[in-house]
N, C-alpha and C positions, 0 to 999 in steps of 0.2 A: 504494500500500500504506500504510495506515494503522498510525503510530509510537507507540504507548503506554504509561505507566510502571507497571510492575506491582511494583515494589519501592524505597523511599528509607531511607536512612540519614544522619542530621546529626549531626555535632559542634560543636560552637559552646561560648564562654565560657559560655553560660546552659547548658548541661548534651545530653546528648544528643537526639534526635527530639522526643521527648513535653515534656522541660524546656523545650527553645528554645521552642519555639511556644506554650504555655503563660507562662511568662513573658514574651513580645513578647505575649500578649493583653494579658498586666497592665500593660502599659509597662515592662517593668524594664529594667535596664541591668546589665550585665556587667563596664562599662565603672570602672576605680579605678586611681587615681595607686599605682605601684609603682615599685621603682626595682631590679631583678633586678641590674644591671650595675655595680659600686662606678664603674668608672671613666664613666659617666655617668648625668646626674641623673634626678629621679625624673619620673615622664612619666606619664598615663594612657594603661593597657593593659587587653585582655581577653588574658585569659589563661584557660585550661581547669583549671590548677593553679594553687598558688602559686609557679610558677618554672616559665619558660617550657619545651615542650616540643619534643622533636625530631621528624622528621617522621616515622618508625617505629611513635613513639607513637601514631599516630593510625589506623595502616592496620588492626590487626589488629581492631578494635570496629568500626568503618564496615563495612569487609567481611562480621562475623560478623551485624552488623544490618539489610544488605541483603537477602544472604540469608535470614535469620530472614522478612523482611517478604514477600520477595518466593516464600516456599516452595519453594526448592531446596536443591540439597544439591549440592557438589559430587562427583564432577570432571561440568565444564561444556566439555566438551569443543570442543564448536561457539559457544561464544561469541566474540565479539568482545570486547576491552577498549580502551576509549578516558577515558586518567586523567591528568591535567599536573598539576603543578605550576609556580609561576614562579621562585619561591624553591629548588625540590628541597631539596636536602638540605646549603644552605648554614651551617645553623647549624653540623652537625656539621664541614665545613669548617673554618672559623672557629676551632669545640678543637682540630682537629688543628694546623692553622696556627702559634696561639699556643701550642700544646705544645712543636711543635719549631725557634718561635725561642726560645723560654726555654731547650729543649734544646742550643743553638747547635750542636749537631754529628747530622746524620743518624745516624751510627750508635748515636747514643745513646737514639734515640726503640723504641717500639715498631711494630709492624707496621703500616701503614695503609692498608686495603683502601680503596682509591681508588674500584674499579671496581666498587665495589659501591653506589655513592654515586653514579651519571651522572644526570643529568636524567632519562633515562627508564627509571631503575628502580622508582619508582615505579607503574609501571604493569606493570613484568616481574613484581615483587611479586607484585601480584593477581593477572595472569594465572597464574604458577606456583602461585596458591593459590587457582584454583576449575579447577586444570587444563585450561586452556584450549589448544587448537591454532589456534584463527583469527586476525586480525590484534590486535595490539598495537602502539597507535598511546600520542605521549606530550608533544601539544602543549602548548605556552609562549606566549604570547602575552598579557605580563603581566596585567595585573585583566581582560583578556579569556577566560583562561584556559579558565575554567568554562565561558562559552558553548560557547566553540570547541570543547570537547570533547563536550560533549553535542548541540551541533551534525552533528558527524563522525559518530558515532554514528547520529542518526539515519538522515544519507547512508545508513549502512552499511544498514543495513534497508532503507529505502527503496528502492535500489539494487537487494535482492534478491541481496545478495552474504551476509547474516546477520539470520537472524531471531529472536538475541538480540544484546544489547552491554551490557556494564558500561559507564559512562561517570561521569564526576563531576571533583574535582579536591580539592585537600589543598594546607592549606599550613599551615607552621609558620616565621611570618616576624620572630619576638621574637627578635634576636640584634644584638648588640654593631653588626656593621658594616650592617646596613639600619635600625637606630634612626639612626645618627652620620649614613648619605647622606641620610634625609629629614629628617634637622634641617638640615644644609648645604644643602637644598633650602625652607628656610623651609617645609616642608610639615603638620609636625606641631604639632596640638593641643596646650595648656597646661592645660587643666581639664577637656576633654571633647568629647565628637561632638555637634555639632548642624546635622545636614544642613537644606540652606535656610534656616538661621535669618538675621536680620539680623546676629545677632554671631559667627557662626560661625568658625572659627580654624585651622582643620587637620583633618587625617585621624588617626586611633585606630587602630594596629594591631591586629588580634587574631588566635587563632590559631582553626585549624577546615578542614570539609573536609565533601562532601556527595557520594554515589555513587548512582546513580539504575540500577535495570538496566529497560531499553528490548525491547521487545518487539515483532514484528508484532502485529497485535489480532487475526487469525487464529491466533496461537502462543496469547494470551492466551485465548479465548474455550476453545480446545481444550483451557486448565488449569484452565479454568473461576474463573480468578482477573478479579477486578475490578479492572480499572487508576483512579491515582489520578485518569490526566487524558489527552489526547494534545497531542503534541509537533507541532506545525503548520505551521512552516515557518520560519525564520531568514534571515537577511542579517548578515555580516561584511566592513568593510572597511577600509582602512586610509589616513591622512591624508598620510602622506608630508610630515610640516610640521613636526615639532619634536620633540627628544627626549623632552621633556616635559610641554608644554604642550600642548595641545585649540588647533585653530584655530579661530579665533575667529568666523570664519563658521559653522562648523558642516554643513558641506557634506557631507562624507563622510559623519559621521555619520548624519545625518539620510535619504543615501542606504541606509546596513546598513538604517534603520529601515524606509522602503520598498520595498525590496529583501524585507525579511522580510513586510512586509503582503502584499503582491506573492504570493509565496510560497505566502503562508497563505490566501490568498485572503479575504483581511478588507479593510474599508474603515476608517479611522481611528477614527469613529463607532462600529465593533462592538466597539471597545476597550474592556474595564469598568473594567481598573485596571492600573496600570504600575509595576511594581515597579524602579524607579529605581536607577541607577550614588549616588548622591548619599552622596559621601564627606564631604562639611561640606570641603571646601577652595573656595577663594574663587572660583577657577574654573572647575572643573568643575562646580558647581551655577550656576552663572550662566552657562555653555556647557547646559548639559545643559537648563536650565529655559526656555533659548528656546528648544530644537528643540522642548521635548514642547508650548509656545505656540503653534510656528506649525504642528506638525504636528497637533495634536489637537484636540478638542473644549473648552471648557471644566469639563463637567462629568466628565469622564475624574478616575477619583478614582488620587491619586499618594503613594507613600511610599516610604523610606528602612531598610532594617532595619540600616544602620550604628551606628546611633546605640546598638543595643540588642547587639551582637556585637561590634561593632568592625570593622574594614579589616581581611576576610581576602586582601588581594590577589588572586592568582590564583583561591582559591577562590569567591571572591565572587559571581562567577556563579552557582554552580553552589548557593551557599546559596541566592539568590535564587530558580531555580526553585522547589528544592523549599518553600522558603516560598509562593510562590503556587500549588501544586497544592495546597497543603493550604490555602490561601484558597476556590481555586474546589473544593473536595472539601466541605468544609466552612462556605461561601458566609458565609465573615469577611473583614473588610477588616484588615488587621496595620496596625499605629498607624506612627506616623514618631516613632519615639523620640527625644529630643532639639531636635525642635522645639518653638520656645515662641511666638517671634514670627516669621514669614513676611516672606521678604524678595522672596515672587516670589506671583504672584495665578495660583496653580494650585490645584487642589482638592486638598488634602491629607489621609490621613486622621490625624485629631490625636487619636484611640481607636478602640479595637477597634467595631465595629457589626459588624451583621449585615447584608448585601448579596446582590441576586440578581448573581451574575457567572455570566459564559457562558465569555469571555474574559480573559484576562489576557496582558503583555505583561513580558520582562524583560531589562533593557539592561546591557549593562558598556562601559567606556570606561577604556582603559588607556594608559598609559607609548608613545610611539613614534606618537600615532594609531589603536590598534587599537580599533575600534569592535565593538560585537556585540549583535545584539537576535533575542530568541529569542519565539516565541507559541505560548502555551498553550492548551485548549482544555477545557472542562469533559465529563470521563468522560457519555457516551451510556446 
């Protein structure tokens, strides 16, 4: 049974659907030294406002512009929802937290709906707001996130258990204590994102969140809607080597990526373009840029949309799809923002062109070994 996207919604620092991808033609960057936190310094961030948001902020415009795209209306009774986060709803954490040590005595704080705040309300959310009865699912699987969710999703069609699913991921990951652990992790940027570059320094938080609803393409055809693209097959798996670091071999990895060709039933070769994990950290782009060496062609054209959004962790997946369904929709290459000089001999694209793709390919590599590569397939 063929899997296909009949609806996307983006948020990202450059603005919503039509913003982001319009300015990622132009090169732009979202990316600016701000410093939201008094008790830490100023750092560049993408941020959607000027002061970071919660993750609440984010659901009810995604949702209302999926739908919009995708021509439903709810209650959706028979859908599936499949939506992570990795962050959830840590920020708000965090104020309550520091509320009531300043408070020093519980009973002097106010109410605090704990349980309204779990990891997988998130996805309880949507599902009570396109009234759904099928499964709701609400994987984690840090800057894996997004894959894995839209991965599941497809299962779900696939399977023949749901011949719709919301699927996407969110995250709002600007907050006091996940800036403070990726400074303690050496991990963060000093002036900006420049994935693969020679000087590159760090990863750019930003915030954002991308929901895709999936469809049989017999559900599709009978709404007589045009999907942007289909969903082809995936591989996810996981390194078992370090809490934070990528093994150095690259082995797992490189297996999700075959794993998902496998799948999809491509050969390396029918790959047009690879829309890359590539955070600008020292090694994950130099893990990342020998697997896509040994596993691909040379001319396989590769970029980054970090550079131009920022590190939405968990969501990052899931921006990346729908950046290249609207690449091969629209047969554009999206530039690698933030590169200037190439510290790795892959084809990169350094502007927007215009490209015949057929294919397209899109990876995450996260926190713990979670690998994830997903393939897209250009709308029939």
């Amino acid at each position: 049974m063929k899997v296909v996207v009949t609806g996307i919604s983006l948020w990202s620092a450059l603005g919503n659907l039509e913003q982001s991808w319009q300015a990622l033609q132009q090169h732009q960057s979202a990316i600016r030294l701000q410093q939201p936190f008094v008790e830490l310094p100023a750092l560049p961030l993408a941020t959607i406002g000027n002061t970071p948001l919660q993750l609440p902020d984010l659901l009810s415009p995604l949702l209302k512009d999926v739908l919009a795209d995708s021509g439903l209306e709810p209650p959706l009774t028979d859908c599936g929802v499949v939506v992570g986060s990795s962050r959830s709803f840590q920020g708000l954490w965090e104020q309550w937290a520091q509320r009531d040590y300043l408070a020093a005595q519980w009973e002097a704080t106010a109410f605090t709906p704990w349980l309204d705040t779990l990891p997988h309300q998130v996805a309880l959310t949507l599902a009570r707001s396109v009234g759904s009865q099928g499964a709701v699912l609400a994987p984690m699987a840090a800057c894996a996130t997004g894959i894995w969710a839209i991965a599941r999703g497809y299962e779900l069609i696939r399977t023949g258990e749901y011949e719709r699913v919301l699927v996407g991921a969110v995250e709002a990951p600007i907050t006091p204590l996940t800036l403070a652990g990726f400074a303690k992790m050496g991990a963060l940027a000093t002036t900006g994102c420049y994935p693969f570059d020679q000087h590159r320094e760090g990863l750019v938080l930003g915030e954002g969140g991308a929901l895709l609803l999936l469809e049989s393409a017999e559900l599709a055809q009978q709404r007589q809607k045009t999907p942007y693209g289909e969903i082809l097959g995936f591989g996810v798996t996981a390194d078992g080597y370090h809490v934070s670091a990528p093994n150095p071999l690259g082995s797992s990895a490189m297996r999700a990526i075959e794993n998902c060709l496998q799948s999809s039933h491509l050969r390396p070769e029918d790959v047009d373009y690879i829309h890359s994990h590539g955070t600008s950290t020292p090694l994950n782009d130099q893990n990342e840029a020998q697997i896509m060496t040994a596993l691909f062609p040379p001319a396989v054209w590769v970029s980054s949309t970090k550079g131009a959004t920022g590190h939405t962790l968990g969501a990052s997946g899931a921006l990346g799809v729908v950046f290249s369904l609207l690449a091969l929709r629209e047969q554009i290459l999206p530039p690698c923002v933030g590169l200037r000089e190439s510290a790795f001999a892959l084809n990169f694209v350094n502007k927007c062109q215009s490209f015949p793709l057929n294919y397209a390919l899109c990876l995450s590599f996260g926190f713990g070994g979670q690998n994830g590569a997903i393939a897209l397939g250009r709308a029939c």
